[in-house]
N, C-alpha and C positions, 0 to 999 in steps of 0.2 A: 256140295264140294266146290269152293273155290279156287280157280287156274289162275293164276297172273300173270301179268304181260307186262312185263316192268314197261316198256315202248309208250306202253297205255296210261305211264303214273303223271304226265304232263294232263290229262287230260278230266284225270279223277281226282279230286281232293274235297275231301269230306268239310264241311266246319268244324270247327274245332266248340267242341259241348264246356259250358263253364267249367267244369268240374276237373281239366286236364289244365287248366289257363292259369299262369306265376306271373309275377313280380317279377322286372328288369332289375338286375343285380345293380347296388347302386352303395352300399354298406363303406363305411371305414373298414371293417372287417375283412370284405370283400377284396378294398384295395390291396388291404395289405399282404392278404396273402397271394394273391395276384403277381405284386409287388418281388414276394420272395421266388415265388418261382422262377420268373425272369433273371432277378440276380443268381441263383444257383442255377440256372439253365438247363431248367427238369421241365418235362411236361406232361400236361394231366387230360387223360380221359373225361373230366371236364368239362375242358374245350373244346378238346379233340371231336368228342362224340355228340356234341352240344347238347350237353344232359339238362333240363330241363331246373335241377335240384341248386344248379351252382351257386346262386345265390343267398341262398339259404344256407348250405353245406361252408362255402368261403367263409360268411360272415363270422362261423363257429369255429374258422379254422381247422374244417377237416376238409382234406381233398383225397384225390384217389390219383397216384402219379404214377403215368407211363412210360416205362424204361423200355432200353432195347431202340432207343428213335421215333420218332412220327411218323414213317412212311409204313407201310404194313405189304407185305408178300402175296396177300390177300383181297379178294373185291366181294366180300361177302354185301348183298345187296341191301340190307338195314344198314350199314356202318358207315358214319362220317370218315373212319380217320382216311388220311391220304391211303394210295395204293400206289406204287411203281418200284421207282430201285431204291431199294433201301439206305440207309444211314450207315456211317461206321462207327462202330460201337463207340462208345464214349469211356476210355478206362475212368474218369472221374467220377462218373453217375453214381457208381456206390457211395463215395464220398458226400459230394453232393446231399443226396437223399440224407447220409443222416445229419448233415447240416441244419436242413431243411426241419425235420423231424424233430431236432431241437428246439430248433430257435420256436419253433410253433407249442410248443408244450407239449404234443400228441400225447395221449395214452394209447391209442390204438391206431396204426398206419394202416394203408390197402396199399398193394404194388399192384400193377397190372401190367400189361406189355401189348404190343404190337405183335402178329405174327411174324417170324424169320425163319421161314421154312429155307432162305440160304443156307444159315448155321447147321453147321456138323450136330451141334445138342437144342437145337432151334433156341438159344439162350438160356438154357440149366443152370449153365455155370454164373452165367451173370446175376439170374435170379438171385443164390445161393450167395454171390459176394454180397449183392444188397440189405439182405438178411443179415449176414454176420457185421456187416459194419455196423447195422443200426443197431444190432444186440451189446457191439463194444462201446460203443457212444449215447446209447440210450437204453441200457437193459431192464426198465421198467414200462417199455413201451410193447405191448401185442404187437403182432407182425401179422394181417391177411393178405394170401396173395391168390392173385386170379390170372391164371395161368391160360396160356393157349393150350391145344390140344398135343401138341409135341407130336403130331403126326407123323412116324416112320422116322424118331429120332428113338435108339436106343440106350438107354441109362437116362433120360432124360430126365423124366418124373424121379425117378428115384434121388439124383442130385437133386433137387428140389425138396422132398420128403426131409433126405440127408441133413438139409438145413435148420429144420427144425422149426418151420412156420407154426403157429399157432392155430391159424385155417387155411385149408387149401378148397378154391374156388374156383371153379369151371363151369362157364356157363353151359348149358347146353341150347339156349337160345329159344329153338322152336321145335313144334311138332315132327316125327321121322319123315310125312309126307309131303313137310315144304322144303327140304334139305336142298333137292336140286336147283331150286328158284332162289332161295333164301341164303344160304349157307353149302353154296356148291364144292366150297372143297373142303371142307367136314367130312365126317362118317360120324353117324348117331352112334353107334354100337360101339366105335370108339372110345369118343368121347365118356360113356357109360362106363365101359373098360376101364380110365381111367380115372376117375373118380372112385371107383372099387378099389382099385390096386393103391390108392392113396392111403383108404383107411387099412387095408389088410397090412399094409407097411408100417402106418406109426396108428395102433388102438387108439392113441391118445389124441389124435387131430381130429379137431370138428374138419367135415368137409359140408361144403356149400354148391347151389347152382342154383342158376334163375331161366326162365324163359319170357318171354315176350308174347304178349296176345295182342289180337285184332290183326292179324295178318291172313286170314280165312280159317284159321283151324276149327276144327268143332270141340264144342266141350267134352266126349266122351274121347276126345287124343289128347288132349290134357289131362285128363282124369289116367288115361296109361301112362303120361309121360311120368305123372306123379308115382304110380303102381313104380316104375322103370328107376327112378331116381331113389325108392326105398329099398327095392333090390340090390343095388348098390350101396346100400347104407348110408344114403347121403342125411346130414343131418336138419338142414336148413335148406328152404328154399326160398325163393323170391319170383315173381310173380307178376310184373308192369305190361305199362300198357304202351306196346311199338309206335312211334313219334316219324312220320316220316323226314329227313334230314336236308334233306331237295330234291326237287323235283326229279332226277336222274336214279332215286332210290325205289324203292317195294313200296308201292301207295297203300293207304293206309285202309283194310277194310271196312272196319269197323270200328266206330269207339263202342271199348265193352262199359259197361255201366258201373256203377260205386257198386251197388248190388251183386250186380255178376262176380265180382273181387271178394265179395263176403263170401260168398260159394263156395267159389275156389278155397279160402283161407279156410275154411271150416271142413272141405271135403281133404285137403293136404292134413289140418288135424287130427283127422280121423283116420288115419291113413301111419300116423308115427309119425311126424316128422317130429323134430326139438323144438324148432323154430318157422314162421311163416311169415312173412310178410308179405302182403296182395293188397294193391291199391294202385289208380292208375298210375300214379308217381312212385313208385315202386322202382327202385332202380338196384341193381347186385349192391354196392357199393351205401348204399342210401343207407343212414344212423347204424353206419357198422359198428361202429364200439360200442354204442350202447347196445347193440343185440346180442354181440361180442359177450359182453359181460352177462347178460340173462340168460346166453345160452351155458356159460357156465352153470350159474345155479340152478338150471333148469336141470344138466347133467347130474351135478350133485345130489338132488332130491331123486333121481332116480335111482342112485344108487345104494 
């Protein structure tokens, strides 16, 4: 069993194994959509979280944009984004986004958010506008969204369900027993809860969650997180490899190996899931439309 002592992550930094190692984003692609977020003055998880994928992702013009502000209510210890007092809402951002969502082609969007455990609905409602504007202004484009945990907001999830998302996404990040180091103000069982209550609300939503490895878990708390996330009926899960973000963050254990991600992917198939994705670039958000669309037909054929 592994303790951490964030204090200690100045001190511990593994090398980074070829096989976690990307290309600096450098694409006309890249620019451009860089380019548009700026003008519509959206920001994307991205940058925010300095996802290893951006480059790649940009170039193809898919991004993953984070409404509700940049500053986050929360100092969950893997997370780049800003933490302190937060933003005021932006009444444009719905707008905005399906600007954005146009002008790019999307067939399939991700929303995600910032915590705002200020908000009365930690942001429900906001969700739910961004969703219907982009359904008026773009109604052949998928809508997934990756919601915070709405911890001790009541109606919350439900206004979000209400909306009518196509996926609803919740990480649940890590194993129950790094929660206090890692993800202090969570609750697992939560969390869990609401991913349940997602699908019991609308049959017809894929729901999604990812976790992160090499932060000490052992394989057999993965293998219950998985148990944990089918009991919920979650349909899809994902599966990457934790990236320390600076030095002030959760240093990195271990890199898990290309192998050890076959494992995993192979023991989550066995296990039900619809969908899997495990690899160390495995990120929630990573070729969401195209899994988007597989896990359709993957639905289909089972029925």
């Amino acid at each position: 069993m592994t303790v951490h002592n964030l204090n200690e992550s100045k001190d511990k930094k593994l090398p980074k194994p070829d096989w976690i190692r990307v290309k600096a984003p450098a694409s006309k692609g890249y620019q451009h959509t860089r380019d548009l977020m700026r003008r519509q003055n959206l920001h994307t998880v991205c940058e925010e979280a300095a996802c290893p994928n951006i480059g790649e992702c940009w170039e193809k013009k898919h991004a993953t944009v984070m409404i509700l502000g940049s500053v986050c209510t929360r100092a969950c210890a893997f997370c780049n984004v800003k933490t302190g007092r937060p933003d005021l809402l932006d009444p444009h951002e719905p707008e905005n986004l399906a600007k954005a969502v146009g002008e790019l082609g999307l067939e399939h969007v991700v929303i995600t958010s910032v915590d705002r455990d200020d908000l009365p609905d930690g942001g429900a409602e906001h969700f739910a506008r961004c969703i219907s504007r982009i359904r008026e202004t773009a109604p052949g484009t998928t809508i997934e969204v990756l919601t915070p945990d709405f911890l001790k907001k009541d109606g919350a999830l439900e206004r979000v369900v209400e909306a009518r998302p196509d996926v609803f996404n919740h990480n649940i990040e890590t194993v129950p027993r790094l929660y206090r180091t890692i993800r202090p103000g969570a609750r697992y069982f939560h969390s869990l809860h609401l991913l349940k209550s997602a699908k019991e609300m609308d049959r017809t939503l894929f729901t999604k969650s990812g976790l992160m490895v090499g932060l000490g878990e052992e394989k057999d708390e993965v293998l219950q997180v998985m148990d944990d996330l089918r009991a919920a009926e979650v349909d899809f899960i994902t599966i990457g490899q934790y990236l320390q973000p600076t030095p002030r963050h959760a240093p990195v254990d271990r890199y898990v190996t290309p192998d050890e991600f076959g494992y995993y992917k192979k023991m989550a198939q066995a296990k039900g899931f619809l969908m899997v994705a495990a690899s160390p670039l495995t990120r929630s958000s990573y070729h969401a439309g195209d899994d988007f669309r597989e896990m359709q037909k993957r639905r289909a054929g089972r029925e």
